[in-house]
C-alpha positions, 0 to 999 in steps of 0.5 A, a space after each residue: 222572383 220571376 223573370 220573364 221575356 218575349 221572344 219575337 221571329 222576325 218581328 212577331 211575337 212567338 213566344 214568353 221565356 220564364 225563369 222562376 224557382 224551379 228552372 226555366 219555361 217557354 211557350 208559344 204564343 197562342 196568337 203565333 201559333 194560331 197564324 198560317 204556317 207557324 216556325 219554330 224559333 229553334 229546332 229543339 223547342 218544336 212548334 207546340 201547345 205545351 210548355 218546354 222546361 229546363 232546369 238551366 237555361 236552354 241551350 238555343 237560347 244561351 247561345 243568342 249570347 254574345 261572347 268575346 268584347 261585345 259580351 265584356 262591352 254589356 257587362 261593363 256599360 249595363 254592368 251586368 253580372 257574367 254569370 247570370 246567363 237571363 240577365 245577359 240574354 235579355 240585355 243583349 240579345 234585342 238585336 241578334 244577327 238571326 232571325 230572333 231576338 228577345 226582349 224583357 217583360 214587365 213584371 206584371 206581365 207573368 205574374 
């Protein structure tokens, strides 16, 4: 089954991040790309139309994951699974000291 995510940039909504069969996805926003002066959310994922895939999980974004006592304080409050690097990033990474952050999507949403 697929999981998917909003990814914001400063509180805009820049972005969706996919994972399905084949690997993982993200693309902007067409909103977010259509307004003056567009950021990317990270160096290697440049400002673009086209869809980025990865077949893991893209590094920028496994990086927004928390390590150390407040990865062990999700796994054991939320009793999330370590090795599932989507569930931890959309369960931990809401509130990220940079400038994104990453939220879950509904279902319905990407389907």
């Amino acid at each position: 089954m697929a999981r998917g995510a909003k990814i914001y940039f400063q509180d805009k909504l820049a972005g969706y991040l996919l994972e399905g069969d084949s690997g993982y996805s993200f693309h902007y926003d067409k909103n977010y790309l259509d307004a003056p002066n567009p950021k990317p959310v990270s160096l290697t994922l440049p400002i673009s139309q086209d869809s980025y895939h990865s077949n893991v999980l893209f590094p920028f974004f496994d990086g927004l994951i928390p390590e150390g006592w407040l990865l062990e304080i999700g796994e054991k409050h939320w009793k999330l699974n370590p090795r599932d690097r989507f569930e931890l990033l959309i369960n931990l990474c809401r509130d990220t000291i940079g400038a994104v952050s990453v939220y879950p999507m509904e279902a319905e949403s990407y389907e």
